[in-house]
C-alpha positions as CSV (number, residue, x, y, z in Angstrom):
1,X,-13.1,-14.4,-13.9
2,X,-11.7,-15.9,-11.0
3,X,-13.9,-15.1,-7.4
4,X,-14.8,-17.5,-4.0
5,X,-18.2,-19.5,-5.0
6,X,-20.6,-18.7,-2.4
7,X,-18.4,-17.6,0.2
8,X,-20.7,-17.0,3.2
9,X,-19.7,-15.3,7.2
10,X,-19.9,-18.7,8.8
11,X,-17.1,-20.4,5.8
12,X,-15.0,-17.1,6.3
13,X,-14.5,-17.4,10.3
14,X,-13.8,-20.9,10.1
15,X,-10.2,-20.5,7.5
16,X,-9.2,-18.5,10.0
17,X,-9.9,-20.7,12.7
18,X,-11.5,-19.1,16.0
19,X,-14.0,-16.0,14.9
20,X,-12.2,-14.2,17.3
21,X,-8.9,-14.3,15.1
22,X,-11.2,-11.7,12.4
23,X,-10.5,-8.6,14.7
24,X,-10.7,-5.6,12.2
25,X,-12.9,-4.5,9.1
26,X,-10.7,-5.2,6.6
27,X,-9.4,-8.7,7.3
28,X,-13.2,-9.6,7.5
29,X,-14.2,-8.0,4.4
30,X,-10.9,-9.3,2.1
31,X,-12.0,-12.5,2.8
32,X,-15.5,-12.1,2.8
33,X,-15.3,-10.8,-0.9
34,X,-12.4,-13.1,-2.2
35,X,-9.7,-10.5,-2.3
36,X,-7.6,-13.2,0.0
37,X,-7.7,-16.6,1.2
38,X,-5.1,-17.6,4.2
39,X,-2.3,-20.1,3.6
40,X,-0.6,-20.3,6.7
41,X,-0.3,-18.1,9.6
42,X,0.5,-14.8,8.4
43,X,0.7,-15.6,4.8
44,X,-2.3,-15.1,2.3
45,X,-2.6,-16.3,-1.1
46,X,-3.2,-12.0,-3.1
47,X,-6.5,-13.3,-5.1
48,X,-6.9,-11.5,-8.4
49,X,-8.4,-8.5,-7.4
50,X,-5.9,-7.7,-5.2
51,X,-3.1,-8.3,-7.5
52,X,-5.2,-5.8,-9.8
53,X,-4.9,-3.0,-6.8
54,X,-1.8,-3.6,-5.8
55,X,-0.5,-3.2,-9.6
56,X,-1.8,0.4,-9.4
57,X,-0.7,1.1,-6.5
58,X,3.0,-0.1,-7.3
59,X,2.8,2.5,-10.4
60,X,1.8,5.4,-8.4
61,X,5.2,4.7,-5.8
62,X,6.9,4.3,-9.1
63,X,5.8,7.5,-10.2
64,X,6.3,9.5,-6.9
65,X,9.7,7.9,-6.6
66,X,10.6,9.0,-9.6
67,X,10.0,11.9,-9.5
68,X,12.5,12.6,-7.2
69,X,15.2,10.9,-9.1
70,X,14.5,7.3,-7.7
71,X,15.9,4.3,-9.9
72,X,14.0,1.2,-9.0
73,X,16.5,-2.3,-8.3
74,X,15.6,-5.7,-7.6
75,X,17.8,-7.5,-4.9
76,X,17.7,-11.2,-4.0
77,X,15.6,-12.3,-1.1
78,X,18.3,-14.8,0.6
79,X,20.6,-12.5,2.7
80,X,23.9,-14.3,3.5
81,X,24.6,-14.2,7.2
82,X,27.9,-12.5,7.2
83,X,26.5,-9.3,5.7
84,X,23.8,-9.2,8.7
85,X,26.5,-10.4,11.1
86,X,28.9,-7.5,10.2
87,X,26.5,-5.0,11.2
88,X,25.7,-7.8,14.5
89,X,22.0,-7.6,13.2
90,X,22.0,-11.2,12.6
91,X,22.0,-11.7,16.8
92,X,20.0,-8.6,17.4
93,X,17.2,-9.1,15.0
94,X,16.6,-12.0,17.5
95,X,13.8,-14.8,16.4
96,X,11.9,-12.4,14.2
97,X,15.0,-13.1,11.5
98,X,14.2,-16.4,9.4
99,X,17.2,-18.1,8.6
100,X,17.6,-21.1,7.0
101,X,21.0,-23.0,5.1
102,X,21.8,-24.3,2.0
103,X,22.6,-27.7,1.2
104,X,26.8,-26.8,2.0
105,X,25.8,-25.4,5.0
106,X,25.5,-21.6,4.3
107,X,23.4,-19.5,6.4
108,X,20.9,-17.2,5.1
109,X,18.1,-15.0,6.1
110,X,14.6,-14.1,4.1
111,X,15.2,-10.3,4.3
112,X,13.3,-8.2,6.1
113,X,15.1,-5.3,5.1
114,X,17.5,-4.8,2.7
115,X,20.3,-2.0,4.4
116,X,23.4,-4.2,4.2
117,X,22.6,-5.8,1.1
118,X,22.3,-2.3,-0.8
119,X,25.5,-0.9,1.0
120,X,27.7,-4.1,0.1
121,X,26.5,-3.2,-3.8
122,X,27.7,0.1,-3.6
123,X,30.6,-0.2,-1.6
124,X,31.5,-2.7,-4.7
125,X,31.8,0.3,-6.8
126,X,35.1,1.4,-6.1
127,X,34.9,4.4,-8.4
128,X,32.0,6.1,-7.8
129,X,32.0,10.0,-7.8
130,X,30.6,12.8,-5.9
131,X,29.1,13.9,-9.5
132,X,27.0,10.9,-9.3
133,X,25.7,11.5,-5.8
134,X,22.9,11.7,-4.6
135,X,21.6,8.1,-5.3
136,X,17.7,6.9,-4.7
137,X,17.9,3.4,-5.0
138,X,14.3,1.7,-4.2
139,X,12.8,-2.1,-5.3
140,X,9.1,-3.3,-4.6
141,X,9.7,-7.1,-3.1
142,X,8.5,-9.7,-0.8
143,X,10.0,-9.4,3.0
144,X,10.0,-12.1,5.7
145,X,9.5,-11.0,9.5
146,X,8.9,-14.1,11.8
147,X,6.2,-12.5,13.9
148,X,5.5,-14.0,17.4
149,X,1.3,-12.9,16.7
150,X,0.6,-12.1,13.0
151,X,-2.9,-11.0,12.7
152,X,-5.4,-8.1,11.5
153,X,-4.5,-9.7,7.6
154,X,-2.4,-8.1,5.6
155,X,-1.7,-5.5,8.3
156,X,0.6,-7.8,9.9
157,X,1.9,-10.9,8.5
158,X,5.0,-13.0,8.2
159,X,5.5,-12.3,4.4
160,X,4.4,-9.0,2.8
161,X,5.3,-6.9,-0.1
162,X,7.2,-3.5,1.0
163,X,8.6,-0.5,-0.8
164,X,12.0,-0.1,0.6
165,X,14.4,3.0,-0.3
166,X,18.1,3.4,0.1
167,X,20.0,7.0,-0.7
168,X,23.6,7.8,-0.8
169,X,24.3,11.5,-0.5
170,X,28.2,13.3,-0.3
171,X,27.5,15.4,3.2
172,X,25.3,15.6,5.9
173,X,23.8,18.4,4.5
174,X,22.8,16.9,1.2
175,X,21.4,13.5,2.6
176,X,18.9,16.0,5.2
177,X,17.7,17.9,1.5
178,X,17.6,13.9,0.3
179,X,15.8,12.8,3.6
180,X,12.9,16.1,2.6
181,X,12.7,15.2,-0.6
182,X,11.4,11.9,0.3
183,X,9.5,12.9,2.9
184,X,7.4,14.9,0.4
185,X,7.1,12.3,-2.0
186,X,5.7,9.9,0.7
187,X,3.2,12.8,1.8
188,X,2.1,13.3,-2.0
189,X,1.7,10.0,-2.3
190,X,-0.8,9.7,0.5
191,X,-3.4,12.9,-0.4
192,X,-3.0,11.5,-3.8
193,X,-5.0,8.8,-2.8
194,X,-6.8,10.4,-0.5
195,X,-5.7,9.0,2.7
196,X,-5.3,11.1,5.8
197,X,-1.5,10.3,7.0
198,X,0.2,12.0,9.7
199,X,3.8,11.7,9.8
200,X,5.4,12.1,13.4
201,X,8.6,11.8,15.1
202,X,9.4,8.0,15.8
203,X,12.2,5.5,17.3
204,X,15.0,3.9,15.1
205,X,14.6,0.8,16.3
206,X,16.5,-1.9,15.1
207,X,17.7,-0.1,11.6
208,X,19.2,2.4,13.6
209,X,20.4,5.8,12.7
210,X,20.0,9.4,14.0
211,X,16.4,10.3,13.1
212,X,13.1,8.7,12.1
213,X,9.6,9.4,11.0
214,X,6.4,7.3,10.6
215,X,3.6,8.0,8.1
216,X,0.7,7.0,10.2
217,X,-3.1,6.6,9.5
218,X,-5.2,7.2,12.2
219,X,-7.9,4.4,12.5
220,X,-8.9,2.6,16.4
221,X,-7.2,-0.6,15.7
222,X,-4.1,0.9,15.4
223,X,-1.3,-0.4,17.2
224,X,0.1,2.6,17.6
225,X,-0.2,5.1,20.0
226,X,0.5,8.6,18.7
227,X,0.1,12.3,20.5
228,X,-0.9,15.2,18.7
229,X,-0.7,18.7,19.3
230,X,-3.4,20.7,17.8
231,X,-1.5,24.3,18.5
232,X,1.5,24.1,17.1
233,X,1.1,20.7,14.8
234,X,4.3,18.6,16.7
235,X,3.4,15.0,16.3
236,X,5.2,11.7,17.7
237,X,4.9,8.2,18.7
238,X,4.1,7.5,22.6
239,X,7.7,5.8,22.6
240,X,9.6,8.6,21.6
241,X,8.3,11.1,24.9
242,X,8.7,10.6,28.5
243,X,5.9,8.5,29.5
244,X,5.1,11.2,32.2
245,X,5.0,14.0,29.8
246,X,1.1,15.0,29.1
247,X,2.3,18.7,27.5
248,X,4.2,19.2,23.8
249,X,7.9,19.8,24.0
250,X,7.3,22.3,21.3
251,X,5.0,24.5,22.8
252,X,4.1,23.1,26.6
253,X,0.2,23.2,24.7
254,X,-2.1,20.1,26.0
255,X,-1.8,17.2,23.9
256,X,-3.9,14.7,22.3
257,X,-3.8,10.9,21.9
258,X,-5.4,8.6,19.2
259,X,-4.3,5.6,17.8
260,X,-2.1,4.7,14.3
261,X,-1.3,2.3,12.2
262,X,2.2,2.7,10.9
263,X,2.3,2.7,6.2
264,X,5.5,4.5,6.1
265,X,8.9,4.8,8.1
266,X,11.6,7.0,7.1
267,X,14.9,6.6,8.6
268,X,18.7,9.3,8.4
269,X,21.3,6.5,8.9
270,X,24.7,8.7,8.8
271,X,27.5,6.4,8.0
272,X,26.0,3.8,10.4
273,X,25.9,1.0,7.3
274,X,28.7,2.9,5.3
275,X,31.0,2.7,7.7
276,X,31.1,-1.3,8.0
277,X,30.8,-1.6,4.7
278,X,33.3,0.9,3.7
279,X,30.9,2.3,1.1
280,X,32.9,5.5,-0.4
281,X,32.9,7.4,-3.2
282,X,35.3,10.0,-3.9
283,X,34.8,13.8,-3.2
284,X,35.1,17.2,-4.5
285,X,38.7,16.7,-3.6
286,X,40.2,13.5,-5.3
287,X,39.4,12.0,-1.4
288,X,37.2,8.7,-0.5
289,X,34.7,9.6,1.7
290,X,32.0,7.6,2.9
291,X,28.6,8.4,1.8
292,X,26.0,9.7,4.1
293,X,22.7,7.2,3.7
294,X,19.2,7.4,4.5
295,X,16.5,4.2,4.1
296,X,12.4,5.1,3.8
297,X,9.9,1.9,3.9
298,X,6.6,1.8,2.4
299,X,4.0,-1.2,3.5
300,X,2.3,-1.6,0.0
301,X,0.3,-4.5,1.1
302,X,-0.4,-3.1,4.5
303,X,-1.6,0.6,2.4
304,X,-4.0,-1.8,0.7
305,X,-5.8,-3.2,3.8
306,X,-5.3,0.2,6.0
307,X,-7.1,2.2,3.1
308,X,-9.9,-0.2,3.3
309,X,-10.2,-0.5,6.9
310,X,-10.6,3.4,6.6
311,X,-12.8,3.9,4.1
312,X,-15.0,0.8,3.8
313,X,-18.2,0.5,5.6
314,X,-19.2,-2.7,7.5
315,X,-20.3,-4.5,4.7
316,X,-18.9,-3.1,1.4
317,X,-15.0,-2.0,0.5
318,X,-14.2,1.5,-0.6
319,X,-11.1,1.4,-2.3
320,X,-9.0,4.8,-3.1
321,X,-10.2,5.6,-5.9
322,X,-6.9,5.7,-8.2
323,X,-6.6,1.4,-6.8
324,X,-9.7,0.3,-7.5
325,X,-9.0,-2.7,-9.2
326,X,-11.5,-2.0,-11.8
327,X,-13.3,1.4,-12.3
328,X,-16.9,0.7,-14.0
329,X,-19.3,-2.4,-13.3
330,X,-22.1,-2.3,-15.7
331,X,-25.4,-4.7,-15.0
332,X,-27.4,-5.4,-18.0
333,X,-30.5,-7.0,-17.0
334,X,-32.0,-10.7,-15.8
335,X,-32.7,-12.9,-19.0
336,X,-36.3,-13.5,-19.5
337,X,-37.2,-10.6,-17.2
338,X,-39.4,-7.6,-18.9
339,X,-36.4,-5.7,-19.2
340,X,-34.7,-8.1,-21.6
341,X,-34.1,-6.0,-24.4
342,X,-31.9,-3.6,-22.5
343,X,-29.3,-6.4,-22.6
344,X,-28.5,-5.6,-26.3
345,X,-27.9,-1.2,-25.3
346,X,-26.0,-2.7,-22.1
347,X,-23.6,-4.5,-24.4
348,X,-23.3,-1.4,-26.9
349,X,-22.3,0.6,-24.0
350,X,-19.2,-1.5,-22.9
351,X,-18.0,-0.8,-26.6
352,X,-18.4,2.6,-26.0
353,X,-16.9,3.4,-22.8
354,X,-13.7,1.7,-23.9
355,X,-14.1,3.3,-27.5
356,X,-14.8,7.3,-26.1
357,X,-12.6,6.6,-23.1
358,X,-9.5,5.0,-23.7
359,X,-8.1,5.3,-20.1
360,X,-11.4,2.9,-19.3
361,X,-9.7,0.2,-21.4
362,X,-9.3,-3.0,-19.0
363,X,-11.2,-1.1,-16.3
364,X,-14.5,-2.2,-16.8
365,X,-16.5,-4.7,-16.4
366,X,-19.6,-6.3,-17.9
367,X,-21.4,-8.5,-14.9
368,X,-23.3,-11.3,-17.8
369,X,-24.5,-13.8,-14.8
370,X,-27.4,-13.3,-16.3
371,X,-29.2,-15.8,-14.9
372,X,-29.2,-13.5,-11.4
373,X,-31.4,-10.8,-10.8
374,X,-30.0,-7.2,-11.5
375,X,-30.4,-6.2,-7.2
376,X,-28.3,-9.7,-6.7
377,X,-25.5,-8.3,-9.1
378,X,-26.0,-4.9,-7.5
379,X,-25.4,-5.8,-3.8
380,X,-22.4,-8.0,-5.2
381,X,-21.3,-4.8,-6.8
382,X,-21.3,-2.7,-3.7
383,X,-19.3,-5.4,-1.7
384,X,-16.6,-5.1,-4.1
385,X,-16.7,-1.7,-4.2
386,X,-16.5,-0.4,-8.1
387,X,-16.4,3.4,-7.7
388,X,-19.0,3.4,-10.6
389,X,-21.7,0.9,-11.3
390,X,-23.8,1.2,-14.3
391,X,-27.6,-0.6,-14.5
392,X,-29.2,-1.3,-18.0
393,X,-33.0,-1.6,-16.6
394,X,-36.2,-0.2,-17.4
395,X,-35.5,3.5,-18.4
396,X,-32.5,2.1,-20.9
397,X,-35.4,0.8,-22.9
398,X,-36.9,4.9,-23.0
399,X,-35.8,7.2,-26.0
400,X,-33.6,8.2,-25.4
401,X,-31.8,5.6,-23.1
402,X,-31.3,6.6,-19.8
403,X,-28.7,4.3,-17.4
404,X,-28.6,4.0,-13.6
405,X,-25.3,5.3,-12.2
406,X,-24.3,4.1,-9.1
407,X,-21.6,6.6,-7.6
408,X,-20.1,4.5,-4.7
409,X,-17.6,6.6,-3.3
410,X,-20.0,9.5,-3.1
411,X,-23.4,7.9,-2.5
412,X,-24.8,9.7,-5.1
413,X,-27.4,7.3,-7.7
414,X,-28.0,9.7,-11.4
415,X,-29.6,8.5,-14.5
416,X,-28.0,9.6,-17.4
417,X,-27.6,9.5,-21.1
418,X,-25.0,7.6,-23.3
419,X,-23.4,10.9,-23.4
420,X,-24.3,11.6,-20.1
421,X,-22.1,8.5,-18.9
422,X,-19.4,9.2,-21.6
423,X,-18.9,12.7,-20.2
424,X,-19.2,11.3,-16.3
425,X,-16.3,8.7,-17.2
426,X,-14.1,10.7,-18.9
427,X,-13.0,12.6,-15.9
428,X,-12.1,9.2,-13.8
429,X,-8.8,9.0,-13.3
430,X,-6.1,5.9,-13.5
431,X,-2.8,5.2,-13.6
């Protein structure tokens, strides 16, 4: 298996050039453990591990999206310029746009965002029909933002991978049940992996449109600032309110401040994109109308670093538990130490763990560096955060066998059985 070779604090600070450039948790501890290793500013090569995590978490958004109806779509990443200069987004994206031309002198950009692209396709279908409506049209890709300051890792870089969502509904009406729908799959999405989100009203910004909403984890190195109010639950970025205002607009109760970083963005467009592009389909009436549209963003690599800025200590990563990129790390013990013959039951154990639990398959590991003592592989273990982590030591060799179980996500340490750990795995779940 691919990790860094003796990747030590002092090595870490200096591929990112000043120590002060490692300002959160989880940049520090993605590179301290090999999960990334910079390439240029803003851009990180996703080591294996990583890729692993962000498989999973890819197949839970499919899932969720899905669920609702969503049919996933792959659209290039060069964006010809006249589609972003039709909706005059090609000026007003300003230096944060990276364009480039082709050798004949075409302009492009490396999309950030994906709105007039997705119109243009469906206004291509001339004969779509209101008995086809709605439409959840969504693709997992790379996007390009020209940032003036990446930093804080993968929560803010220059390319990134994002879960981006496009609807086409045949009223007002429809596209608000749409704009729920989504809503709620973004919101199921989070307890499902047992992250704490908080959606609350935000600006449109530059996608524009009539209404927005952030999904936002709280966490102090947000750069969000968000108000809360605990009486009546109204929630909203600082740049939505009146700077003056210290009291909800719901309910004049006191409200409270605390900072965000932003996983999720939900936007009601209207016919703001439709319109330009003359996207239609025809009605209930044998009439082209122009479809009501709604976009919804998801940061997949910036959900990977947030959750473990949240939920990692200082010196080891807690992943959620459904992306953990494998479940089970099991130690067998140093050669030529007493506990030698408890290599032999560590290696029977692997084959039944992926025998008795056939969701295990691929998710575990057997650590044979051998040649390194088991608290070496142990504290190694911990860094990379395996929810479970199984030790073949001295009581493996009593009868019957017992195995240390290392519970990392709940701090709990059991020794168990064969069957003990058999019954323990079989309720992990995966996807």
């Amino acid at each position: 298996m691919f990790q860094p070779q003796k990747l030590r604090e002092d090595q870490v600070l200096s591929l990112e050039g000043r120590s002060g450039d490692l300002t959160c948790k989880s940049q520090r501890l993605m590179l301290q453990v090999g999960l990334i290793h910079p390439a240029s500013p803003g851009c990180y090569h996703l080591l294996p591990y990583t890729v692993r995590a962000m498989e999973k978490l890819v197949r839970v958004i499919d899932q969720e999206m899905q669920t609702i109806g969503g049919q996933k779509v792959n659209m290039p990443s060069l964006s010809p310029a006249e589609l972003w200069r039709a909706t005059n987004r090609w000026d007003s994206m300003g230096r944060e746009l990276l364009r480039l031309r082709d050798r004949h002198g075409k302009e492009y950009c490396l999309g950030p965002t994906h709105e007039e692209a997705i119109t243009a396709l469906i206004a291509s279908q001339k004969t779509l029909s209101y008995k086809q409506l709605p439409l959840l049209l969504y693709q997992v890709t790379r996007k390009f933002r020209d940032e003036p300051r990446p930093r804080f890792g993968l929560l803010r870089g220059r390319e990134f991978y994002m879960k981006d969502m496009y609807t086409f509904d045949s009223s007002p009406e429809a596209a608000q049940l749409t704009y729920s729908l989504v809503c709620d799959a973004y919101s199921s999405l989070f307890n499902r992996l047992g992250l704490r989100c908080v959606k609350v009203q935000a600006d449109v910004g530059s996608i524009g449109g009539t209404m927005s909403h952030e999904f936002q984890l709280p966490v102090d190195i947000g750069e969000d600032r968000l108000v809360l109010c605990p009486s009546c639950h109204f929630s909203a970025n600082v740049e939505t309110l009146d700077s003056s205002r210290t009291n909800c607009p719901a309910c004049q109760g006191p409200l409270t401040e605390t900072k965000g970083i932003e996983v999720g963005h939900t936007f009601y467009l209207g016919t703001k994109y439709s319109s330009i592009f003359n996207a239609q389909f025809i009605n209930v009436h044998g009439k082209p109308s122009l479809a009501e549209m709604g976009c919804y963003g998801l940061g997949v690599t910036r959900i990977l670093a947030a959750a473990i800025e949240v939920l990692s200590t200082e010196d080891c990563i807690r992943w959620p538990s459904l992306l953990a990129p494998y479940q089970v790390c099991l130690i067998p013990p140093k050669k030529g130490s007493k506990e030698e013959a408890a290599a032999e039951l560590a290696g029977h154990l692997y084959d039944h763990i992926t025998e008795a639990v056939p969701q295990l398959q691929g998710e575990v590991l057997l650590d044979d560096r051998t040649h390194l003592t088991i608290g070496n592989r142990l504290k190694d273990a911990n860094k990379f955060g395996y929810p479970f982590v199984i030790i073949a030591a001295k009581r493996a060799l009593e009868d019957p066998a017992h195995f240390e179980v290392w519970c990392q996500n709940t701090g709990e340490v059991v020794f168990l059985t064969r069957e003990g750990v058999l019954e323990l795995l079989s309720r992990v779940q995966v996807v």
